[in-house]
TORBALUM-695999 format. One record per residue: residue number from 0; x, y, z of N, C-alpha, C in turn. Coordinates in nm, 2 decimals. Example, Ala and Ser with C-alpha at 12.3 -4.5 7.8 and 13.67 -1.06 7.14 Angstrom:
<atoms>
<atom pos="0" n_xx="1.32" n_yy="-0.57" n_zz="0.78" ca_xx="1.23" ca_yy="-0.45" ca_zz="0.78" c_xx="1.32" c_yy="-0.33" c_zz="0.78"/>
<atom pos="1" n_xx="1.28" n_yy="-0.22" n_zz="0.71" ca_xx="1.37" ca_yy="-0.11" ca_zz="0.71" c_xx="1.29" c_yy="0.00" c_zz="0.79"/>
</atoms>
This chain:
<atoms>
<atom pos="0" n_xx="-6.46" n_yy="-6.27" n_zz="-0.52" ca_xx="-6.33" ca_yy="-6.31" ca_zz="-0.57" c_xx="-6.29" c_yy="-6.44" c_zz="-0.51"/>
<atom pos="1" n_xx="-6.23" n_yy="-6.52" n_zz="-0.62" ca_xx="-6.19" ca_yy="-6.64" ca_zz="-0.53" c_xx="-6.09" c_yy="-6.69" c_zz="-0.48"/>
<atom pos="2" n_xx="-6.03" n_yy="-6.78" n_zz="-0.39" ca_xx="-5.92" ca_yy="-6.76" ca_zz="-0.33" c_xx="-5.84" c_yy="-6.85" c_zz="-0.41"/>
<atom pos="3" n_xx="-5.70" n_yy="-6.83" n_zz="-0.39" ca_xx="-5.61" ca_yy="-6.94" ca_zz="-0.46" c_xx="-5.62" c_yy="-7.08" c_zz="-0.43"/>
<atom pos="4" n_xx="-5.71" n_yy="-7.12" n_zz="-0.33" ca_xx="-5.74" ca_yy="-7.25" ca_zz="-0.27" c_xx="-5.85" c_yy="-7.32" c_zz="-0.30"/>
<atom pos="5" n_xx="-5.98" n_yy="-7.19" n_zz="-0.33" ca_xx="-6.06" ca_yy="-7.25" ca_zz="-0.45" c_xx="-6.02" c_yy="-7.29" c_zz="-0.56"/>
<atom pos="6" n_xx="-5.94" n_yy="-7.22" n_zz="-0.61" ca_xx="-5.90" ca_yy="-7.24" ca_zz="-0.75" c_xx="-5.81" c_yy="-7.38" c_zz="-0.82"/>
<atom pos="7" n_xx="-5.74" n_yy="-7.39" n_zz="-0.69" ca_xx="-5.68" ca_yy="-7.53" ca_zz="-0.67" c_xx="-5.81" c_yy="-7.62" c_zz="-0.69"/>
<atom pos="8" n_xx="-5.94" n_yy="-7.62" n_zz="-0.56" ca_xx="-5.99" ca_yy="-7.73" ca_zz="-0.51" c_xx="-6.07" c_yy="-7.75" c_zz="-0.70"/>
<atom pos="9" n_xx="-6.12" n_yy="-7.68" n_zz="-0.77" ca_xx="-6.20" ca_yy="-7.66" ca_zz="-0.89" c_xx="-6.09" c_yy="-7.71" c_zz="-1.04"/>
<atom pos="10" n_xx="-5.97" n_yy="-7.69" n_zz="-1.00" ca_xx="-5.88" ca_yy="-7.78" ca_zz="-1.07" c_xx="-5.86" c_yy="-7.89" c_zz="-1.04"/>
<atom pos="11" n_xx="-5.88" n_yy="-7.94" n_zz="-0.93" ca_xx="-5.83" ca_yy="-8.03" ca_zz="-0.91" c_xx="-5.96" c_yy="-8.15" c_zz="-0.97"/>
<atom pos="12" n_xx="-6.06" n_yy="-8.09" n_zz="-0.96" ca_xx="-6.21" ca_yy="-8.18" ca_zz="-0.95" c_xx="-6.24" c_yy="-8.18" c_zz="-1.12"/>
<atom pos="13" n_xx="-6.21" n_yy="-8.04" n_zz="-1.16" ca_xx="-6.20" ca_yy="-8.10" ca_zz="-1.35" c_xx="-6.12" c_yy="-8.19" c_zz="-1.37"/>
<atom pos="14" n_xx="-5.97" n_yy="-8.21" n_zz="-1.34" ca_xx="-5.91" ca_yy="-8.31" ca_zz="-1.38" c_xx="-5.95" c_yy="-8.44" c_zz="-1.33"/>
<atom pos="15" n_xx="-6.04" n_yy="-8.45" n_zz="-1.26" ca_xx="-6.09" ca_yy="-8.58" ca_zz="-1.24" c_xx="-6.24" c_yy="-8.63" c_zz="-1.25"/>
<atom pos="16" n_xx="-6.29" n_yy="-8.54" n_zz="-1.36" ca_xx="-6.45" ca_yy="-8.55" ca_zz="-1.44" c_xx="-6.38" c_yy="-8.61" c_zz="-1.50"/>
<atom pos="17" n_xx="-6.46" n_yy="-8.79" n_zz="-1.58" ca_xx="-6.46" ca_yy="-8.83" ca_zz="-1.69" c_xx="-6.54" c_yy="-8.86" c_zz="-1.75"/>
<atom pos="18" n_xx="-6.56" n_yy="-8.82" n_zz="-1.91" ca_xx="-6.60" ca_yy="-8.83" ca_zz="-2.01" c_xx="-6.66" c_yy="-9.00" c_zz="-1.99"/>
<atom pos="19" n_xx="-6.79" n_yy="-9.01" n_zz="-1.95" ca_xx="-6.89" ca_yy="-9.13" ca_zz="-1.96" c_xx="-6.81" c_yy="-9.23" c_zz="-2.09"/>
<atom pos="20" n_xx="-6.84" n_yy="-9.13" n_zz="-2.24" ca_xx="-6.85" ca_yy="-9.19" ca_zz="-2.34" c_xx="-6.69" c_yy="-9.25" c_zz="-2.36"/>
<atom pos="21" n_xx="-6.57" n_yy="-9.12" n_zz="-2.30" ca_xx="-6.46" ca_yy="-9.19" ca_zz="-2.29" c_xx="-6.43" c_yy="-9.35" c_zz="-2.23"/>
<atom pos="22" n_xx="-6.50" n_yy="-9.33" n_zz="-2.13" ca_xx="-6.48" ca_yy="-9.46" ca_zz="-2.02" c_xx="-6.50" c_yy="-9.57" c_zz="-2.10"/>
<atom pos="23" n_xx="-6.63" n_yy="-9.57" n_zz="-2.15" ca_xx="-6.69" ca_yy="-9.72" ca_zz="-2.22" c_xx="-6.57" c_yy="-9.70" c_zz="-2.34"/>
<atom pos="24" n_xx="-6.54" n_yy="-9.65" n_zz="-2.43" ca_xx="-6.45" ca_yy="-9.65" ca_zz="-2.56" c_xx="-6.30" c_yy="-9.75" c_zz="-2.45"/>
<atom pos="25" n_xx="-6.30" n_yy="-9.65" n_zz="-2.40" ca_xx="-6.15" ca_yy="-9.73" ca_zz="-2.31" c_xx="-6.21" c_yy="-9.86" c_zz="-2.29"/>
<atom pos="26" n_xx="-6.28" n_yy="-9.89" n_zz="-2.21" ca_xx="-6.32" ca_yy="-10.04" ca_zz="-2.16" c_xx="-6.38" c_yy="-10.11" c_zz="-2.27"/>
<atom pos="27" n_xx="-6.44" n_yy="-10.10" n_zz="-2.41" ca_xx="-6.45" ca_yy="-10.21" ca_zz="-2.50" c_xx="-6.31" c_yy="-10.18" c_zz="-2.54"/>
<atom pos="28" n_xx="-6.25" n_yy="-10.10" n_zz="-2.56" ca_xx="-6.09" ca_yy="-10.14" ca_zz="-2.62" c_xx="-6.02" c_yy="-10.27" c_zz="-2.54"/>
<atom pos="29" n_xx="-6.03" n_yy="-10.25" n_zz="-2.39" ca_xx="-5.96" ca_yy="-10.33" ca_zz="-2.32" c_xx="-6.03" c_yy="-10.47" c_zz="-2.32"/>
<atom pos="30" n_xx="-6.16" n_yy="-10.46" n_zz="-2.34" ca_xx="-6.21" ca_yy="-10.60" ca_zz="-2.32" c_xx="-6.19" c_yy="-10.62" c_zz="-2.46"/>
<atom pos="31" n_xx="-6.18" n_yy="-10.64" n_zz="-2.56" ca_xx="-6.20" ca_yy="-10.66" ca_zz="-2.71" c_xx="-6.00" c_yy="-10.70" c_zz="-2.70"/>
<atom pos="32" n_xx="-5.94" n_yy="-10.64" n_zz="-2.66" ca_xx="-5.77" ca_yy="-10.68" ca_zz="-2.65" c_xx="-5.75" c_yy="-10.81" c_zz="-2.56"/>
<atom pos="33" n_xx="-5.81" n_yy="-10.84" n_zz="-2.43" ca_xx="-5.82" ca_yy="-10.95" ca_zz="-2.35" c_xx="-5.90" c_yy="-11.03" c_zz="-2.43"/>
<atom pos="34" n_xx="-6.00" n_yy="-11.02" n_zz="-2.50" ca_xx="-6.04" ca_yy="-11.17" ca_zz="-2.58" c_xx="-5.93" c_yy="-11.20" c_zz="-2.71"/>
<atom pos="35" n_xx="-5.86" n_yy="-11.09" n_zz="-2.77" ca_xx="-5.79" ca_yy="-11.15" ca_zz="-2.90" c_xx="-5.66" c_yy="-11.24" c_zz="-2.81"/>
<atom pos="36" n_xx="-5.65" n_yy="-11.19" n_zz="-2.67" ca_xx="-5.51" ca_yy="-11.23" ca_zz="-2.63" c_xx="-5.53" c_yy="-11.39" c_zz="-2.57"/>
<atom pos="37" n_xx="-5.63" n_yy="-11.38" n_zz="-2.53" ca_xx="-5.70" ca_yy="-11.51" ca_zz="-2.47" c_xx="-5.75" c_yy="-11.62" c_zz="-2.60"/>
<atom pos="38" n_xx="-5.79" n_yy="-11.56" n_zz="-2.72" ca_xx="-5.80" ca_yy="-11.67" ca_zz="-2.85" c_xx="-5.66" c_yy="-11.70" c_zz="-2.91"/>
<atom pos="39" n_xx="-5.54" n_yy="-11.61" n_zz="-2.91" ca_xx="-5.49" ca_yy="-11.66" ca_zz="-2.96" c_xx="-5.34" c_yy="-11.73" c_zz="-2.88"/>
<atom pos="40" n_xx="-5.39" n_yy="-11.71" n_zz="-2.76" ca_xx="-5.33" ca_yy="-11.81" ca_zz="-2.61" c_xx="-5.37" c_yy="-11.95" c_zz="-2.58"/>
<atom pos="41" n_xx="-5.51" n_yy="-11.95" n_zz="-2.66" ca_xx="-5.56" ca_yy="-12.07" ca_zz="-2.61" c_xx="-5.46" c_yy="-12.22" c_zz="-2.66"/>
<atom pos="42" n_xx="-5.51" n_yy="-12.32" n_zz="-2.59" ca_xx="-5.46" ca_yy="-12.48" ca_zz="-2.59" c_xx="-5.49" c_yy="-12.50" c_zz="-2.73"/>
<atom pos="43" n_xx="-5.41" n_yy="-12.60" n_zz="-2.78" ca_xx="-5.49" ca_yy="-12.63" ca_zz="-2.90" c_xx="-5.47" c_yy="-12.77" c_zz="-2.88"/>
<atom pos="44" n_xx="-5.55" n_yy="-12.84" n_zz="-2.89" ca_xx="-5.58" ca_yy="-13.02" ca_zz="-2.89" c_xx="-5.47" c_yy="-13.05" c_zz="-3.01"/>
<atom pos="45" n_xx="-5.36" n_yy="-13.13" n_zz="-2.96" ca_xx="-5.29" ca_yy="-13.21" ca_zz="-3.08" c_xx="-5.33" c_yy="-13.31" c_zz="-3.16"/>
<atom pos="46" n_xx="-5.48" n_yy="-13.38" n_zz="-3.11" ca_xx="-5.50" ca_yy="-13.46" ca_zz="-3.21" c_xx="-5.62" c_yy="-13.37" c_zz="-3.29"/>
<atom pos="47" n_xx="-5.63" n_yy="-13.23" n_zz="-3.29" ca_xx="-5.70" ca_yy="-13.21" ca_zz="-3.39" c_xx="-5.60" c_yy="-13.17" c_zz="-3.47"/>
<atom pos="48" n_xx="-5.48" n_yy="-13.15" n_zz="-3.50" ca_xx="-5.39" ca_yy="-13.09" ca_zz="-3.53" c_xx="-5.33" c_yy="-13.23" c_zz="-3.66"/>
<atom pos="49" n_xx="-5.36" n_yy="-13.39" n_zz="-3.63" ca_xx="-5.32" ca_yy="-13.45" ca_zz="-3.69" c_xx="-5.43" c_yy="-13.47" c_zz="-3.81"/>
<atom pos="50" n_xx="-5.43" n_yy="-13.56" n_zz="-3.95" ca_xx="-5.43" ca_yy="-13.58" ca_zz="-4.00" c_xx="-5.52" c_yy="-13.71" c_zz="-4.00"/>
<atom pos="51" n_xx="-5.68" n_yy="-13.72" n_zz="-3.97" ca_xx="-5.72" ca_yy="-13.87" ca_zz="-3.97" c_xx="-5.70" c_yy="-13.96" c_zz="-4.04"/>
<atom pos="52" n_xx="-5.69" n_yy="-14.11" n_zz="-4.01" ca_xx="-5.65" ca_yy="-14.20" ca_zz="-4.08" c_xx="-5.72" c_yy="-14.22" c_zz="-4.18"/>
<atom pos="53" n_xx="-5.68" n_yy="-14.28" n_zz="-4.31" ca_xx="-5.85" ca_yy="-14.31" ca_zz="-4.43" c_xx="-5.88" c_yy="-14.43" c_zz="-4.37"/>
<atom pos="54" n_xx="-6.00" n_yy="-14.41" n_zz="-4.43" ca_xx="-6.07" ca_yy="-14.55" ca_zz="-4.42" c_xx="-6.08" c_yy="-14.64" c_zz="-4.52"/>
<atom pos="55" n_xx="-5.94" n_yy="-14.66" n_zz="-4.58" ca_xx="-5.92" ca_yy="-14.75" ca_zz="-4.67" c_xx="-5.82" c_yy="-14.78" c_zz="-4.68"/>
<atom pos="56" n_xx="-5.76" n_yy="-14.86" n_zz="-4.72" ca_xx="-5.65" ca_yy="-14.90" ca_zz="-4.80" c_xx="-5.59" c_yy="-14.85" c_zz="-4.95"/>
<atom pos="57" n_xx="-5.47" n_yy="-14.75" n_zz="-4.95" ca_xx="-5.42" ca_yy="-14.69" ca_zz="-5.06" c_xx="-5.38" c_yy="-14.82" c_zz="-5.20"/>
<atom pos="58" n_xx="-5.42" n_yy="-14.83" n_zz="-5.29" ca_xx="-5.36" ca_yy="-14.91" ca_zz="-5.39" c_xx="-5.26" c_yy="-14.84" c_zz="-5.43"/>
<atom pos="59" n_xx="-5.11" n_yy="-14.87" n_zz="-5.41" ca_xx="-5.02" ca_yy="-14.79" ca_zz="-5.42" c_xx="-4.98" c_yy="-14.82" c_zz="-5.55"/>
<atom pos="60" n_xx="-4.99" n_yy="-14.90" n_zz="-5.66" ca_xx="-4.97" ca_yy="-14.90" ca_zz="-5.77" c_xx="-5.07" c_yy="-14.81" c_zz="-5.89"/>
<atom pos="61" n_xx="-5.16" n_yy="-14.77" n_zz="-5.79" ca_xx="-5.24" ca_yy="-14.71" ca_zz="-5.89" c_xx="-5.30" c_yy="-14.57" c_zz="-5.85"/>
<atom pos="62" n_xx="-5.25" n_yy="-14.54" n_zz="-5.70" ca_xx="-5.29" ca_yy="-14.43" ca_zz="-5.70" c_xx="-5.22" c_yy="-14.27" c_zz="-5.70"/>
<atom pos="63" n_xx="-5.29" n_yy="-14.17" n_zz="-5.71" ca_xx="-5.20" ca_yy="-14.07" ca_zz="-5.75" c_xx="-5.16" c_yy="-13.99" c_zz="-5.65"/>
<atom pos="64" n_xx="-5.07" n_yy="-13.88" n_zz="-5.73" ca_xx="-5.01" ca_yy="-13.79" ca_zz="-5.60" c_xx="-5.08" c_yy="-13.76" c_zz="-5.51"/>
<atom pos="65" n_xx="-5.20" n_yy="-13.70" n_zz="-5.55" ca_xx="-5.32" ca_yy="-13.65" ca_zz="-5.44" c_xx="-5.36" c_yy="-13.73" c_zz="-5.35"/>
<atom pos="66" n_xx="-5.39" n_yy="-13.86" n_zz="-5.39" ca_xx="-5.43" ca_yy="-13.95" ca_zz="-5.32" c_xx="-5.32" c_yy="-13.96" c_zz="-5.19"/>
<atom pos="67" n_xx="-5.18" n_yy="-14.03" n_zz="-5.25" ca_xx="-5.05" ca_yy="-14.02" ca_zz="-5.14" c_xx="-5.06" c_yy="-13.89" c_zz="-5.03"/>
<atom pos="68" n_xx="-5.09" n_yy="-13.79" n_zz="-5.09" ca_xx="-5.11" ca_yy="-13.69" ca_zz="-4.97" c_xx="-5.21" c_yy="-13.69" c_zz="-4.89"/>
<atom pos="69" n_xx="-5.31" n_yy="-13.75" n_zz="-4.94" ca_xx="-5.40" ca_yy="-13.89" ca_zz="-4.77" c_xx="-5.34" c_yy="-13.91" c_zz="-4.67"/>
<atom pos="70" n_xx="-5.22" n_yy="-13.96" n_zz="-4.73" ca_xx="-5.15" ca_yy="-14.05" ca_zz="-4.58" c_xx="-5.09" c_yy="-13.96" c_zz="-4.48"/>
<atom pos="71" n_xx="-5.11" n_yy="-14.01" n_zz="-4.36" ca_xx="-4.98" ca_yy="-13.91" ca_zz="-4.26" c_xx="-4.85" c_yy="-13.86" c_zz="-4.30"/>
<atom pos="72" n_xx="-4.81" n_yy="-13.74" n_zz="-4.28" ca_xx="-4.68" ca_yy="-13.72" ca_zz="-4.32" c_xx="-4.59" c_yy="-13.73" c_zz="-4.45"/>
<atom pos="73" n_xx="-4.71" n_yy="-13.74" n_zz="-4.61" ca_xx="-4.66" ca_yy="-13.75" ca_zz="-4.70" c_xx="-4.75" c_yy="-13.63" c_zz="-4.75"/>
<atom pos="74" n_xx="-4.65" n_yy="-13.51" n_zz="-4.80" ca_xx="-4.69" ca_yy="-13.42" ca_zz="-4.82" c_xx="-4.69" c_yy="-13.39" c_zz="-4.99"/>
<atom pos="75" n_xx="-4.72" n_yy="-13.25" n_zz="-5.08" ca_xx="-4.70" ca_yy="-13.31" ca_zz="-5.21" c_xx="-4.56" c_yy="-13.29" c_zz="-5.25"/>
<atom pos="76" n_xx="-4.43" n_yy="-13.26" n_zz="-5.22" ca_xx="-4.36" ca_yy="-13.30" ca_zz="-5.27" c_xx="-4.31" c_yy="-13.46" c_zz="-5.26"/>
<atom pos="77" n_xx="-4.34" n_yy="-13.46" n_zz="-5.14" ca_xx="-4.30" ca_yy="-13.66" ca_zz="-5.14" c_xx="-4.36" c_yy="-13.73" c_zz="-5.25"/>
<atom pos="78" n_xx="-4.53" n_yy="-13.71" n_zz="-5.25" ca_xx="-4.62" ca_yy="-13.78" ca_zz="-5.31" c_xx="-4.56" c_yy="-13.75" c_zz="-5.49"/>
<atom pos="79" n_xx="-4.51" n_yy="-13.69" n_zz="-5.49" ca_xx="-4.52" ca_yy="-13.65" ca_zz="-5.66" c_xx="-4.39" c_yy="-13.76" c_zz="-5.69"/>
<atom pos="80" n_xx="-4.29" n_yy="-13.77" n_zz="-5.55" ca_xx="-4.14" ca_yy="-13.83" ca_zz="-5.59" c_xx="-4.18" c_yy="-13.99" c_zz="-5.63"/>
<atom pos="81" n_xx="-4.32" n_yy="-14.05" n_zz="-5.52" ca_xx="-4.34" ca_yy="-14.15" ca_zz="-5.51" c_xx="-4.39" c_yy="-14.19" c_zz="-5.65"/>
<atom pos="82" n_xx="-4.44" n_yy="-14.12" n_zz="-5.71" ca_xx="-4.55" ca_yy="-14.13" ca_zz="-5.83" c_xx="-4.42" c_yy="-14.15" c_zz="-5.94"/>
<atom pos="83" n_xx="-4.35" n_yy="-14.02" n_zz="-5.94" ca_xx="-4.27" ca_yy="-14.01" ca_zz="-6.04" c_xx="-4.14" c_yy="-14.16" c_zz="-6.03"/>
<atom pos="84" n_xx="-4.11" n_yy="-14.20" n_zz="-5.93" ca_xx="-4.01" ca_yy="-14.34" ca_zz="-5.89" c_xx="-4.09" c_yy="-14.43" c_zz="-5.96"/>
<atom pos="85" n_xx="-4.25" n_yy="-14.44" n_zz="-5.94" ca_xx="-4.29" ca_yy="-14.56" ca_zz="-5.94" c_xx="-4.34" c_yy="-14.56" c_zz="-6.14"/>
<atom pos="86" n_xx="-4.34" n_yy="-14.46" n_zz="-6.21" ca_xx="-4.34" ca_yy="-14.45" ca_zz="-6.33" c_xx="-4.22" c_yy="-14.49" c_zz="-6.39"/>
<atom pos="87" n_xx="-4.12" n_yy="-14.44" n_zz="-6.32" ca_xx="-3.97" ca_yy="-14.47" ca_zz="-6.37" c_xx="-3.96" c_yy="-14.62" c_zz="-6.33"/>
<atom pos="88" n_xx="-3.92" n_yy="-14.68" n_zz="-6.25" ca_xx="-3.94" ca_yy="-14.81" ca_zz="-6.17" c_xx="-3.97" c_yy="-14.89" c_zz="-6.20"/>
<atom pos="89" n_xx="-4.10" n_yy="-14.89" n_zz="-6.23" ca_xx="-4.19" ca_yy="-14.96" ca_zz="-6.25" c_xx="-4.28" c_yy="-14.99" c_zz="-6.11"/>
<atom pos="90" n_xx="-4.40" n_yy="-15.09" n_zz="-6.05" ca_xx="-4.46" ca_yy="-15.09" ca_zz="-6.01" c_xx="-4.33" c_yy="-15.13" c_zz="-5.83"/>
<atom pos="91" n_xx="-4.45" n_yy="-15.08" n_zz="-5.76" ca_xx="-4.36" ca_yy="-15.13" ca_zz="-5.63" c_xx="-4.43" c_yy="-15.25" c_zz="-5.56"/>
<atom pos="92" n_xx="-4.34" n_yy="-15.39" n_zz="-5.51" ca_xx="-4.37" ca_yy="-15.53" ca_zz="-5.49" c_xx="-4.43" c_yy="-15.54" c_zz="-5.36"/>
<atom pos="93" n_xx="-4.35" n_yy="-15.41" n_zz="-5.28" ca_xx="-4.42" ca_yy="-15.42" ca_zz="-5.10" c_xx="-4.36" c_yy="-15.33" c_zz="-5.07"/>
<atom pos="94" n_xx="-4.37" n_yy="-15.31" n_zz="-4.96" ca_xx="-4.38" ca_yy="-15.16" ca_zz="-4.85" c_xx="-4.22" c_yy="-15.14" c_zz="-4.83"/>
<atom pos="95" n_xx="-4.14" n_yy="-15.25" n_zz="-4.84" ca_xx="-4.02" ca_yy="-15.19" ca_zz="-4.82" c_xx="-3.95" c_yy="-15.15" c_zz="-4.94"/>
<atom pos="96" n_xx="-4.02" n_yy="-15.14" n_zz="-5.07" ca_xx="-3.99" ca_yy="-15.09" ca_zz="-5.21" c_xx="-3.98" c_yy="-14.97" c_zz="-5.21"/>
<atom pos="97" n_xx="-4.05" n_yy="-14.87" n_zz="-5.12" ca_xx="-4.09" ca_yy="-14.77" ca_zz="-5.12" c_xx="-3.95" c_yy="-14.69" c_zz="-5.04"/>
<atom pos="98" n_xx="-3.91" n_yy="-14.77" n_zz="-4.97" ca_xx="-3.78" ca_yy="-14.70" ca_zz="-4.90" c_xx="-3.72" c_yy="-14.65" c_zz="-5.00"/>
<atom pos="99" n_xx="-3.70" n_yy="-14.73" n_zz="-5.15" ca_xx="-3.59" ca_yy="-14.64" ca_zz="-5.23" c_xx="-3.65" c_yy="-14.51" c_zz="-5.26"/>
<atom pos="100" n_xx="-3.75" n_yy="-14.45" n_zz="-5.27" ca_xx="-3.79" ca_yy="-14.31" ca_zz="-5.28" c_xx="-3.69" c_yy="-14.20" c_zz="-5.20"/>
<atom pos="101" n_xx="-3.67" n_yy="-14.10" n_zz="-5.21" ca_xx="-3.61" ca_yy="-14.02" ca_zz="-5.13" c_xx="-3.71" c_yy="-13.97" c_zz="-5.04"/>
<atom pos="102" n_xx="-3.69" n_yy="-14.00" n_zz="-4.86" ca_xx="-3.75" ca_yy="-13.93" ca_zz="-4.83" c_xx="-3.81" c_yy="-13.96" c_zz="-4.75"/>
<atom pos="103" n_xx="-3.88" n_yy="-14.10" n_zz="-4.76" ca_xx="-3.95" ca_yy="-14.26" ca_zz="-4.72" c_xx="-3.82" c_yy="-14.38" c_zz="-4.67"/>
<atom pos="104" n_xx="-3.78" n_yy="-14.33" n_zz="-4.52" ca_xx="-3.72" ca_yy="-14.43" ca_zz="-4.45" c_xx="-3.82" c_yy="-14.55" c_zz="-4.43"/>
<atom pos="105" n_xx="-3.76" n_yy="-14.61" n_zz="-4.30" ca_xx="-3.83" ca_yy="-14.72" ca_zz="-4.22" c_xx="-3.96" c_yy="-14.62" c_zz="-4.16"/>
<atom pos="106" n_xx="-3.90" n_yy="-14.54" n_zz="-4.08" ca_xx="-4.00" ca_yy="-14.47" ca_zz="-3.97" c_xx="-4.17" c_yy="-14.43" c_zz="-4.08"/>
<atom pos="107" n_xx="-4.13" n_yy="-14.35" n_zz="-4.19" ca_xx="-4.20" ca_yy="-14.32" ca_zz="-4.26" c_xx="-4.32" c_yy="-14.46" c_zz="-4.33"/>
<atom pos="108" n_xx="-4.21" n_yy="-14.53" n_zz="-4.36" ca_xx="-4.32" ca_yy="-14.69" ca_zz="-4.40" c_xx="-4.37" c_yy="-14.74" c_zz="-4.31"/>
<atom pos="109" n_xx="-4.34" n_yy="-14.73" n_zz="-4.21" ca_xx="-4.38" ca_yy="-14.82" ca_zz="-4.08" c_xx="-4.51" c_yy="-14.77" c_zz="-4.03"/>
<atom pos="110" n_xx="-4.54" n_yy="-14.61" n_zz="-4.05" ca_xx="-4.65" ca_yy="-14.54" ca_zz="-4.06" c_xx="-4.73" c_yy="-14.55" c_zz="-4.14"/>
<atom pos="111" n_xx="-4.71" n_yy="-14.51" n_zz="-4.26" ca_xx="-4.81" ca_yy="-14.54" ca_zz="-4.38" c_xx="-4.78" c_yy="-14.69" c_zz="-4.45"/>
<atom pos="112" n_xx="-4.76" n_yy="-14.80" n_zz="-4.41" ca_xx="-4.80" ca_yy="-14.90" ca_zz="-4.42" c_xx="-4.91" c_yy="-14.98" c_zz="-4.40"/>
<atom pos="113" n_xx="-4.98" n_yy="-14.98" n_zz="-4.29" ca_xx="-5.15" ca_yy="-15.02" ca_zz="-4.26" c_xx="-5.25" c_yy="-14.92" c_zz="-4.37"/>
<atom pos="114" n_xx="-5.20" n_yy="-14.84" n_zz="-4.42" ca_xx="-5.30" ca_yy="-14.80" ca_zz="-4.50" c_xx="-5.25" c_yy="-14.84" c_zz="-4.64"/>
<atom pos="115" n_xx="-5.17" n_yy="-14.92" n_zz="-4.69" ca_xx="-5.17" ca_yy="-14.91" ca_zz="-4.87" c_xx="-5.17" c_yy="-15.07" c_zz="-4.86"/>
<atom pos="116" n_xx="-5.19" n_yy="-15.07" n_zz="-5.03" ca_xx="-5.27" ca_yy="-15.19" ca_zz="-5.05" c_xx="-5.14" c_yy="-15.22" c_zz="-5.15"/>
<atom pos="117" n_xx="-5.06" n_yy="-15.33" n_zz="-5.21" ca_xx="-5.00" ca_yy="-15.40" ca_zz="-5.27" c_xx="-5.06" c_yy="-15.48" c_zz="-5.38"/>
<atom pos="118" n_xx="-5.08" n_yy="-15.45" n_zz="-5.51" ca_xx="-5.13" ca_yy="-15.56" ca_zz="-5.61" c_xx="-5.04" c_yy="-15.60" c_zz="-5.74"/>
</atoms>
């Protein structure tokens, strides 16, 4: 017969067998959680985040919405306003023509300026 103190020591020692197969399931859960939290923690470089410059010059009398969405910070609603002003308008004479668009201050021209071309 066994005593109440075995019976204790034999409880106490199952509740603290673990399941091999449990362990590893726990621990790829935890490592697999620490890498999503660590990818989606990471730095992100801001200049991969910009827009490279072209390597050309925009003919801005001739080219299209798609094209305008080339430049930094002209997205396609801008690009479509620019297209559609310059149909209505008529052709634009130089870079500060472009301010009458909605949308296209100074700061905006002053940016996409080195890239368009005037003819």
């Amino acid at each position: 017969m066994t005593s109440p103190q075995d019976q204790d020591r034999e409880t106490a020692n199952a509740s603290t067998d673990l399941d091999p197969r449990r362990v590893v399931i726990v621990l790829f859960i935890v490592a697999w959680m620490v890498l999503v939290v660590l990818w989606y923690t990471r730095p992100v470089r801001r200049d991969a985040l910009q827009p490279q410059p072209l390597g050309y010059r925009l003919r801005v009398n001739h080219a299209t919405a798609d094209q305008f969405r080339a430049l930094h910070g002209i997205g396609p609603a801008l690009a479509q306003r620019i297209v559609e002003h310059r149909d209505a308008a008529g052709p634009f004479a130089d870079a500060a023509a472009l301010e009458a668009v909605s949308g296209i201050g100074t700061r905006t021209r002053a940016r996409i300026e080195p890239w368009l071309k005037f003819e």
